[in-house]
C-alpha positions as CSV (number, residue, x, y, z in Angstrom):
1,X,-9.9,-9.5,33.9
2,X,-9.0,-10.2,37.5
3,X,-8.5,-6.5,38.4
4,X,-12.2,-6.2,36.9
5,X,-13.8,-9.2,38.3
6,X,-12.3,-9.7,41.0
7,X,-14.7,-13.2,41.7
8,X,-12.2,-14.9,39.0
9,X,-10.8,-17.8,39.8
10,X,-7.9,-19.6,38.0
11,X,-10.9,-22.4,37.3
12,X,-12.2,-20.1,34.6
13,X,-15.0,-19.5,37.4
14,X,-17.2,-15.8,37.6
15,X,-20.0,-14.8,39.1
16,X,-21.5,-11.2,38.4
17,X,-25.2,-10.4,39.5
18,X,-26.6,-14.5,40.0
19,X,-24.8,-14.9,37.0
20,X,-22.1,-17.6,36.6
21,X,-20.0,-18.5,33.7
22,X,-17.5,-21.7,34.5
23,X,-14.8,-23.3,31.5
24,X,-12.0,-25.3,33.2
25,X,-8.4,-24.6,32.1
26,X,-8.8,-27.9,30.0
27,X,-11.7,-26.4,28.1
28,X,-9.9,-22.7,27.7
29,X,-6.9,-24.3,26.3
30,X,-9.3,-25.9,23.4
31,X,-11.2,-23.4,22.7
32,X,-8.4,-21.1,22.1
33,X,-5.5,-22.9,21.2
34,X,-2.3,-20.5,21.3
35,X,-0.1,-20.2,18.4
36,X,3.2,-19.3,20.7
37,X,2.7,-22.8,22.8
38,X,4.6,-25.8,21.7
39,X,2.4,-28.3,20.4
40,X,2.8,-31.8,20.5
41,X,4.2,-33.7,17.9
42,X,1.8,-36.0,16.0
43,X,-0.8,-33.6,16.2
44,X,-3.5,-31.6,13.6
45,X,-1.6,-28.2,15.0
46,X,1.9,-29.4,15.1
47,X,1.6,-29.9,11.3
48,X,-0.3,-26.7,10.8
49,X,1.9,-24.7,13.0
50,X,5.2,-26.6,13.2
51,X,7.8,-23.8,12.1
52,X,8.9,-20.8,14.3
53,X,11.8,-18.6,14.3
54,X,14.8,-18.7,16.8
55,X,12.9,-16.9,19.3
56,X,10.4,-19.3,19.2
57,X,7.8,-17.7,18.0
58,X,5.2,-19.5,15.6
59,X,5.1,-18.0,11.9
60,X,1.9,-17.1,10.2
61,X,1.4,-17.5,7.8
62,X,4.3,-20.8,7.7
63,X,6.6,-20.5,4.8
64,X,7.1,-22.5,1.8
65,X,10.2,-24.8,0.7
66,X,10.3,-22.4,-2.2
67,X,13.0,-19.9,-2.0
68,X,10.4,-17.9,-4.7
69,X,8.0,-17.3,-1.4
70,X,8.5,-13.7,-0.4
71,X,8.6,-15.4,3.2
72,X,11.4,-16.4,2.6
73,X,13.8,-13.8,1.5
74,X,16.7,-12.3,3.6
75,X,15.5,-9.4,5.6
76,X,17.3,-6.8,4.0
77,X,15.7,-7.6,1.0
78,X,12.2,-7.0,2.9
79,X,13.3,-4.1,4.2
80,X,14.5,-2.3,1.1
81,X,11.1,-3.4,-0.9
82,X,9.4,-2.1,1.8
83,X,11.2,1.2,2.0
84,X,10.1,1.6,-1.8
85,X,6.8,1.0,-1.0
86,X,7.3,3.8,1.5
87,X,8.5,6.4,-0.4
88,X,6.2,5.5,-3.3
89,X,2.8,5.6,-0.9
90,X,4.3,8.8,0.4
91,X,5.0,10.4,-3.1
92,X,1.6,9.0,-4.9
93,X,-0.3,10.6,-1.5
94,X,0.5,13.9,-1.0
95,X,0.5,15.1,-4.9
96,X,-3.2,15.4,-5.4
97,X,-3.8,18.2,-2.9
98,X,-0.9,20.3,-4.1
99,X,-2.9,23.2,-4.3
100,X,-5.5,22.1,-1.6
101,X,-3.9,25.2,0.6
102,X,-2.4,27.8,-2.1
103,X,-5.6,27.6,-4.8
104,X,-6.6,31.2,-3.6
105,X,-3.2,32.7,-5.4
106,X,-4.4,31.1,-9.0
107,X,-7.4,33.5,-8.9
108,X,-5.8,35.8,-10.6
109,X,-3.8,33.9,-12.8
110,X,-7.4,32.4,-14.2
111,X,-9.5,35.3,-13.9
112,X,-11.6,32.9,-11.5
113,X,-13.7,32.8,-8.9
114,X,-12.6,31.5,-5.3
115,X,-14.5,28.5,-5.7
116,X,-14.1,27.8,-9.5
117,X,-10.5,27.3,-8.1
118,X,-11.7,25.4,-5.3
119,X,-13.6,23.2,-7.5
120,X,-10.2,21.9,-9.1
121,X,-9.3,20.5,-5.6
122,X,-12.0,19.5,-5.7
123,X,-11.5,17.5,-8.6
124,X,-8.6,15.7,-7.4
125,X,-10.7,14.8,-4.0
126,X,-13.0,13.4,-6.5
127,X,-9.9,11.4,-8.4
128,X,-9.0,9.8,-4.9
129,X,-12.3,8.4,-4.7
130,X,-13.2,7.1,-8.2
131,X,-8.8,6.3,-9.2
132,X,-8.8,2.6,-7.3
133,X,-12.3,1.6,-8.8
134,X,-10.3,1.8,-12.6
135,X,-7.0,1.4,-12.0
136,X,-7.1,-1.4,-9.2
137,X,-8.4,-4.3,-12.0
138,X,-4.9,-4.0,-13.5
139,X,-3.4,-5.9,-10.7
140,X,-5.0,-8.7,-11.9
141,X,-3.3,-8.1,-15.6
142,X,0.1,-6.8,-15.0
143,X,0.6,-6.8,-11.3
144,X,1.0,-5.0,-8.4
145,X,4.8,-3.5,-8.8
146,X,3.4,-2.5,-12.7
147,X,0.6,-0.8,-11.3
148,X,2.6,1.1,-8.7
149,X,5.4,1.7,-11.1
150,X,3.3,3.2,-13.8
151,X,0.6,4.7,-11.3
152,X,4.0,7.0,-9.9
153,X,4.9,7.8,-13.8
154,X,1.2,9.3,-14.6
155,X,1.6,11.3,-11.3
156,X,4.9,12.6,-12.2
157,X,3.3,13.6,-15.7
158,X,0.1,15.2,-14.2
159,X,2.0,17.2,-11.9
160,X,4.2,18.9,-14.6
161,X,0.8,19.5,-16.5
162,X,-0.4,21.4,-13.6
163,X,2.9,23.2,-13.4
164,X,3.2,24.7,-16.7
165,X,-0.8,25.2,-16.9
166,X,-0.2,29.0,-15.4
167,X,-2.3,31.1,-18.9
168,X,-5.6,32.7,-18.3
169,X,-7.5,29.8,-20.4
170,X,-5.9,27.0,-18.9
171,X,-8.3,26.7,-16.0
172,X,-10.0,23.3,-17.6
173,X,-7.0,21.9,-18.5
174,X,-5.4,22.7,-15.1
175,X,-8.4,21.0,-13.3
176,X,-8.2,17.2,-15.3
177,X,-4.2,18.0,-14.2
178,X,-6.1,17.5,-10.2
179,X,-8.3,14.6,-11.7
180,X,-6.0,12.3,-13.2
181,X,-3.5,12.7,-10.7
182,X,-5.9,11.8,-7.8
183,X,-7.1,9.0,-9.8
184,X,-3.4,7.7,-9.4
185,X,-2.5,9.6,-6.4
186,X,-4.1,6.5,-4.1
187,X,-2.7,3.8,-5.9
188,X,1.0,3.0,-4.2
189,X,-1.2,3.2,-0.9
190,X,-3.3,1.3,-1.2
191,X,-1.3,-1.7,-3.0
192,X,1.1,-0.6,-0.6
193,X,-0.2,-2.9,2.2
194,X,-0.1,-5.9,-0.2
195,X,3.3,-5.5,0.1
196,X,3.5,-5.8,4.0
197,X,0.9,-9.0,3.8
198,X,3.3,-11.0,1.5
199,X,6.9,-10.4,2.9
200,X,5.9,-10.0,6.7
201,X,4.8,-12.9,9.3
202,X,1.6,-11.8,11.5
203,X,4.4,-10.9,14.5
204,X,6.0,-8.2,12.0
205,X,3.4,-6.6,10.5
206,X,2.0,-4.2,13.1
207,X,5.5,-2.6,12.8
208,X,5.0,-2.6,9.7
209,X,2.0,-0.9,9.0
210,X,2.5,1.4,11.8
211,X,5.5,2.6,10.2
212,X,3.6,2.9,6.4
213,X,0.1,4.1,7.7
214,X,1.8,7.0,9.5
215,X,3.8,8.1,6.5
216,X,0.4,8.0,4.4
217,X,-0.8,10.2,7.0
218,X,2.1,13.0,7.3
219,X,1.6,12.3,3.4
220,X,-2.0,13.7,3.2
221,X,-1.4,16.7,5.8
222,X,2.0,17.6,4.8
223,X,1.9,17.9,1.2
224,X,-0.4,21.2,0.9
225,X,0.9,22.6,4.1
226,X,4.4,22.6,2.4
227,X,2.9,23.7,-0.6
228,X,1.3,26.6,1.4
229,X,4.8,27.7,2.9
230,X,6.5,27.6,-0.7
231,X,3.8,29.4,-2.3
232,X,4.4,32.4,0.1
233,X,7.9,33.1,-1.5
234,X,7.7,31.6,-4.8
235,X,4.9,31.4,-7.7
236,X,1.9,29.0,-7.3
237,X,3.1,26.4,-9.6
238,X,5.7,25.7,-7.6
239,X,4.0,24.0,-5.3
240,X,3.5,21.4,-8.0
241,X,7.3,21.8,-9.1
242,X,9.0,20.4,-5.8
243,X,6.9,17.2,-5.6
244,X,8.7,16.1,-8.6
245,X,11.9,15.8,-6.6
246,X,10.2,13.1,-4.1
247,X,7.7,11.6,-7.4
248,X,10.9,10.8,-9.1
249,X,13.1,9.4,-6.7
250,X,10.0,7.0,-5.8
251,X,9.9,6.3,-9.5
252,X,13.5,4.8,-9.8
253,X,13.4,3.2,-6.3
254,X,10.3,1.0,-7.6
255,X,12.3,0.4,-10.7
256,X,15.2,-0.2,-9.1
257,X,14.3,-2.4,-6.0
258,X,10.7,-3.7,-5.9
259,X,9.7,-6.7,-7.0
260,X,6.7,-8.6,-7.8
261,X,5.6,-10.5,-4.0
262,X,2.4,-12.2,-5.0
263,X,2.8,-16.0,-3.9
264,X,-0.1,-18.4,-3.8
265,X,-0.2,-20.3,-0.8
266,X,-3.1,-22.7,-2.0
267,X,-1.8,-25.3,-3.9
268,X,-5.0,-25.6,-5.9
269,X,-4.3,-21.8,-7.2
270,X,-2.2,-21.9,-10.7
271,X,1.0,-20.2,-10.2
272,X,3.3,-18.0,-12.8
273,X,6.0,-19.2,-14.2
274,X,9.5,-18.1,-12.7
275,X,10.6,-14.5,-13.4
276,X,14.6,-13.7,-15.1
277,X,17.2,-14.0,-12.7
278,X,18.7,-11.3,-14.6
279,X,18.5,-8.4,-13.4
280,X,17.6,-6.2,-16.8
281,X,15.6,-9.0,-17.6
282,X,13.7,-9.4,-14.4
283,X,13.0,-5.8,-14.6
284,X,11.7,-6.0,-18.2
285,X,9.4,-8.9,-17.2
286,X,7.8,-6.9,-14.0
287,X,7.1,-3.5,-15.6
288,X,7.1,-3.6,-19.1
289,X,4.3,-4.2,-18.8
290,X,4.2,-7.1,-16.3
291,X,1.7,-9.8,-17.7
292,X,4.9,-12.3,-16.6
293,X,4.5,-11.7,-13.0
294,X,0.8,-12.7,-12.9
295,X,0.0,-16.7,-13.5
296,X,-1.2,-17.4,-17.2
297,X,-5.3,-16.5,-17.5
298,X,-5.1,-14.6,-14.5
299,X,-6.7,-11.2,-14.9
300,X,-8.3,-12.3,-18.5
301,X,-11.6,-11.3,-18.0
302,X,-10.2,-7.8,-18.2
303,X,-8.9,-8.3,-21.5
304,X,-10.3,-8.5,-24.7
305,X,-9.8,-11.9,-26.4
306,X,-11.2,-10.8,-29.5
């Protein structure tokens, strides 16, 4: 601000066309309390705002006593969970366009036209969209890491469909291949940041998500531009072939490693009941099919109690 208005004054004082703003130090430090200052004890913020790591930084959100808060688990833990989520957001995001740069060598294949083909990229544009609005409510039954889990197993399966749909009346079949696995394709992205929220302080997370929404990105671009340069030396339906390699290995990762990080931090919310401490057991309880993970009546409005 001072290199821009130079008429600032450490008094808070500036005057810019016969206009003049004034707010003393006292009044600035008030109205926008910082969270990296040491407040003194005995105070509202000192309670709200009392614990900071050894650098001294304040922690948002603060962390629980309860060694179940994602908060508070060692950092290798975080950062294993949230390679997962990587590779799964990566995997889920580049599968849907396949064939958004190779379509053209299916005409024949099909007997189609250019744009009938185009139209099945089309259809897995059109799963991207419409996927979260179905498949997002189930969070709220079996969980995020279910959703993800089984989200990554539907895209596995779709993309083995659209491999081995290569006969001249396959073309329908071939395009609800692009529509289902769009409609899943988004999903490990998108929950993906819930994953960042819950094990991250506010201080971490831009890392974080840099590190996530750049992936996503190279995701979108990079999975039919690979495609393309397969499908110059080998069939079409390869370029639905190799993304099983990357699909899979996000499939046991997620089964392997990810667990469920939902915490309420409200004490009014209800909260679930402990998960196994076994590991076979833990596992079962998370993604087969995950009802354990949410808090009991969570999520019941999307099931049927009749």
């Amino acid at each position: 601000l001072l290199f821009f208005f130079p008429s600032l004054s450490t008094s808070g004082k500036l005057s810019a066309s016969g206009c003049t703003f004034t707010m003393s130090a006292t009044e600035q430090e008030d109205k926008y309390p910082s969270p990296d200052v040491m407040v003194a004890g005995g105070s509202d913020q000192s309670s709200e705002y009392s614990k900071k790591n050894d650098n001294g930084i304040v922690l948002i959100p603060q962390p629980s006593d309860d060694p179940e808060d994602p908060l508070n688990w060692p950092m290798h833990k975080k950062i294993t969970i949230f390679a997962c989520i990587c590779l799964a957001g990566f995997a889920g995001q580049m599968s849907p366009n396949s064939n958004q740069l190779t379509f053209i060598y299916q005409i024949p294949a099909y007997h189609k036209t250019q744009t009938d083909l185009l139209n099945s990229v089309a259809a897995g544009l059109a799963g991207w969209v419409a996927g979260p609005f179905f498949v997002i409510p189930l969070v709220g039954v079996i969980g995020r890491s279910s959703v993800v889990f089984w989200s990554l197993v539907a895209i596995f399966a779709c993309q083995i469909w659209a491999a081995e749909m290569t006969g001249a009346n396959d073309y329908i079949s071939f395009t609800l291949s692009r529509l289902f696995c769009g409609m899943f394709g988004g999903i490990p992205a998108i929950l993906g940041s819930g994953y960042i929220m819950d094990m991250f302080y506010l201080h971490q997370r831009g890392k974080a998500f840099a590190i996530f929404e750049v992936l996503i990105i190279f995701a979108v671009v990079g999975g039919g531009t690979l495609g393309g340069f397969i499908a110059e030396r080998k069939p079409w339906n390869y370029v639905f072939w190799w993304t099983l390699g990357p699909v899979g290995a996000a499939i046991l990762a997620v089964f392997f490693f990810v667990e469920e990080t939902t915490f309420p931090r409200d004490p009014s919310m209800p909260k679930r009941a402990p998960l196994p401490k076994g590991w076979l057991a833990n596992r079962i309880a998370t993604f087969l099919p995950g009802t354990k993970t949410q808090p009991s009546g969570k999520g019941s409005e999307f099931v049927s109690t009749h």
